[in-house]
C-alpha positions in Angstrom: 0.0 0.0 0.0 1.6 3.5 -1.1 1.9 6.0 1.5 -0.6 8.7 1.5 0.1 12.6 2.3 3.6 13.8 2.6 6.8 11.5 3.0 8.2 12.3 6.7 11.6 13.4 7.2 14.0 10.3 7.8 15.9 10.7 11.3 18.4 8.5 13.0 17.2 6.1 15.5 18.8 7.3 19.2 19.0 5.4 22.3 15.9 6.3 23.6 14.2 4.6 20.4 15.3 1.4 21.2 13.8 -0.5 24.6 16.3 -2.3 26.8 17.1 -5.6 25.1 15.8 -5.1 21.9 19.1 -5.8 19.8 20.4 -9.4 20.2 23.8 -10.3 20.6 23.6 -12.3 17.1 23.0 -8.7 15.3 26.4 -7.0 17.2 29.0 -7.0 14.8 32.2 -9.4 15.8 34.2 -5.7 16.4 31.1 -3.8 18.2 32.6 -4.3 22.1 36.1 -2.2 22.7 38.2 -2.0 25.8 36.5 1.0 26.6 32.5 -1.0 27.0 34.6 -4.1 28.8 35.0 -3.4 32.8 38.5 -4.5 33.8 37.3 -5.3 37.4 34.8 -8.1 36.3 35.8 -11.5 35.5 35.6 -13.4 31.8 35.5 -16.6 31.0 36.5 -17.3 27.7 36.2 -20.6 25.6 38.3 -19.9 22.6 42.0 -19.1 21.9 43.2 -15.4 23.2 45.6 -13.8 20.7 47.7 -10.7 20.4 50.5 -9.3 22.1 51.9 -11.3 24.8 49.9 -14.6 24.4 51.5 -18.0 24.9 50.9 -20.2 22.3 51.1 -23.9 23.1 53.5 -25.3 20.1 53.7 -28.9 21.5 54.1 -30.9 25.0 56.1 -34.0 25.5 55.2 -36.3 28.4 58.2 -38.8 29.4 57.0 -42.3 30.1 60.0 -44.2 29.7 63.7 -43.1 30.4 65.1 -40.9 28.3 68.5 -38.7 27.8 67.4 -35.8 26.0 64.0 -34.4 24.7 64.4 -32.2 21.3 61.7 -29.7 19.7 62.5 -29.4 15.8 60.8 -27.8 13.1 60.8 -24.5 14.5 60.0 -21.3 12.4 59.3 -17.9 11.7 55.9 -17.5 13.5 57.9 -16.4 16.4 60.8 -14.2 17.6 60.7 -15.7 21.0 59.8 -19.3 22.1 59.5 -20.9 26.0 60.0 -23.9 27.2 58.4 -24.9 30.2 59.3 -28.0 32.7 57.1 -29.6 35.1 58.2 -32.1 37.7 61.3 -33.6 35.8 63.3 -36.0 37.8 66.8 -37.8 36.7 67.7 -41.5 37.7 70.8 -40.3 39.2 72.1 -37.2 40.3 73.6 -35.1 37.8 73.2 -31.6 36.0 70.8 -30.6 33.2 71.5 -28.2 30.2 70.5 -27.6 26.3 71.8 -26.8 23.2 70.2 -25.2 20.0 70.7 -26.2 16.7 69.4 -26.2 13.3 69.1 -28.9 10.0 72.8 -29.8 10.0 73.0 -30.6 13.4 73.5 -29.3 17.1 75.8 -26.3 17.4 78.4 -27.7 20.2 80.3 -24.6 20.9 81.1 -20.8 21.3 78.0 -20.7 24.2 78.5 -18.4 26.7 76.3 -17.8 30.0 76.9 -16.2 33.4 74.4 -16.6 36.2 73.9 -17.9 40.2 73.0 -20.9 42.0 71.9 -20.9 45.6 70.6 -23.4 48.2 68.0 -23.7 51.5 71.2 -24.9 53.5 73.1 -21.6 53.1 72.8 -18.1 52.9 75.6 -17.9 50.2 75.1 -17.0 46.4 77.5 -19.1 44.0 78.5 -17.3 40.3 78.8 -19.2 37.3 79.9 -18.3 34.6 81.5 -19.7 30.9 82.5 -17.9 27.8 83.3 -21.3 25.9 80.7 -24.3 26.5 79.6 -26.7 23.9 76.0 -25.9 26.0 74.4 -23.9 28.2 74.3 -25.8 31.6 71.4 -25.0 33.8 72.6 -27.0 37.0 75.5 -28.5 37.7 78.7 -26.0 38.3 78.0 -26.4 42.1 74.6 -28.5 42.7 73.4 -31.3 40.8 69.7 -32.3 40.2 69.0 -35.0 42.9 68.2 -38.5 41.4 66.5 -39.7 44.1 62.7 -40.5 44.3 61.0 -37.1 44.8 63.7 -35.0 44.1 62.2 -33.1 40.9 63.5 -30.1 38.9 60.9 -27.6 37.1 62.5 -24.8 34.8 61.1 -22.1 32.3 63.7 -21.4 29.8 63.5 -18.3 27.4 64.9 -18.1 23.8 65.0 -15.1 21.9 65.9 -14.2 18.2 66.0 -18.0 17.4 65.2 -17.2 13.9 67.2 -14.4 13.5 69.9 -13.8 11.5 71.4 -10.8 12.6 72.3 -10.5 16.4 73.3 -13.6 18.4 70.7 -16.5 20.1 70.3 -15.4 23.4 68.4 -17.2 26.7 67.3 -16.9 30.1 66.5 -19.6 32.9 65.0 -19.9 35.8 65.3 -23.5 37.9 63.7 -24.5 41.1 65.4 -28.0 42.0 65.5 -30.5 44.9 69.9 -30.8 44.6 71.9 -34.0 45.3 72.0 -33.2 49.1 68.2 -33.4 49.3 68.1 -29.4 50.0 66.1 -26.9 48.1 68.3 -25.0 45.3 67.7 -22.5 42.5 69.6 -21.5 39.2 69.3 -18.1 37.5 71.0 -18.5 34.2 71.8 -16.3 31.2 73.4 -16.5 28.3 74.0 -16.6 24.4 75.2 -18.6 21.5 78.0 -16.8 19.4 75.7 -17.6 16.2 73.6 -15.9 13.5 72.4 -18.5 11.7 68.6 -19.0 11.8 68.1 -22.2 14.2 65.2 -24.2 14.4 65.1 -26.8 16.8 66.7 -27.5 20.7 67.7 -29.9 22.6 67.6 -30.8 26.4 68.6 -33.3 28.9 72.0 -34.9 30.2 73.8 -33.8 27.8 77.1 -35.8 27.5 75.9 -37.3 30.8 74.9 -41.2 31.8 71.6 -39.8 33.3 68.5 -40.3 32.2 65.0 -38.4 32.7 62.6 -41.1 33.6 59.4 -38.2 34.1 58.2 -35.0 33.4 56.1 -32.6 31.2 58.2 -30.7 28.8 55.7 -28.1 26.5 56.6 -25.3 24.5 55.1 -22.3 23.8 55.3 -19.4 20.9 55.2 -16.0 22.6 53.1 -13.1 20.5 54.6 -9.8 20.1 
């Protein structure tokens, strides 16, 4: 049916046009809510994968069910600048040190690694340097307490590597370890260091290294970090 008498003006709808629930949340566009309409004191549940700057993308995680010496991530590429590796309850059959080397298709690089740091222990108020400007690895226990092989006596670490891919600039990494030592104290490794290299390197390595021991559990995952 036409429309009889004049055409009224057209006018945008305002806010007090519309009644309180009116508009669905199927009709909001994907890019409708900003930080400014989300309230930073409530809490959010969210079922999905969070992206952007900062996030910690799970890459892959390798459970240890039988003995092993070393456990490697390869493949790696340009997705990231920075990976992290992240270990959960590791434990050694016999006492010994832990460490990790980088590497890329030809193989493991097995010098020019250089790392300074400290290891300390429940026992003692002292703070022991470390420190290395030629090691075919970078050693994250071991220059003055071993990882305990005992029952119990478990090791968890996060391990930093930046500039991986890059190929200007060395590799460089930083470790934190929290460790039950050989003496059945409480002891803790603060390590950083780099690799003399500018090759782009895709894959590392981590264990025993060069050692008898084995790692006979654990949860070894790692994660790309968004920037």
């Amino acid at each position: 049916m036409g429309y009889i008498g004049n055409f009224p003006t057209a006018l945008p709808l305002s806010s007090n046009d519309l009644n309180d629930g009116i508009v669905t949340t199927s009709k909001l566009a994907n890019d409708s809510v900003n930080a400014s309409k989300l309230d930073e004191t409530d809490n959010y549940a969210f079922t999905g994968t969070v992206s952007g700057a900062g996030a910690w993308n799970l890459i892959s995680t390798n459970e240890i069910t039988t003995a092993v010496n070393t456990v490697e991530w390869t493949g790696l590429d340009d997705t990231y600048k920075v990976y992290v590796a992240v270990i959960n309850n590791m434990q050694l059959t016999g006492d010994g040190g832990i460490g990790f080397r980088i590497g890329d298709s030809g193989g493991y690089k097995t010098s020019n690694y250089r790392y300074t740091g400290f290891e300390s222990v429940a026992n003692t108020t002292a703070i022991n340097g470390v420190g290395n400007t030629s090691s075919n690895r970078i050693s994250l226990s071991g220059s003055h307490y071993n990882f305990g092989g005992d029952t119990f006596e478990s090791a968890n670490l996060t391990i930093w590597f930046y500039n991986l891919r890059g190929t200007s600039g060395h590799k460089h990494f930083l470790a934190h370890t929290s460790f039950v030592e050989a003496g059945n104290y409480h002891a803790q490794s603060l390590y950083s260091g780099r690799l003399y290299e500018t090759t782009a390197m895709d894959r590392i390595q981590f264990g025993n290294i060069g050692g008898g021991q084995n790692m006979d559990t654990g949860t070894f995952s790692l994660y790309g970090v968004s920037q």
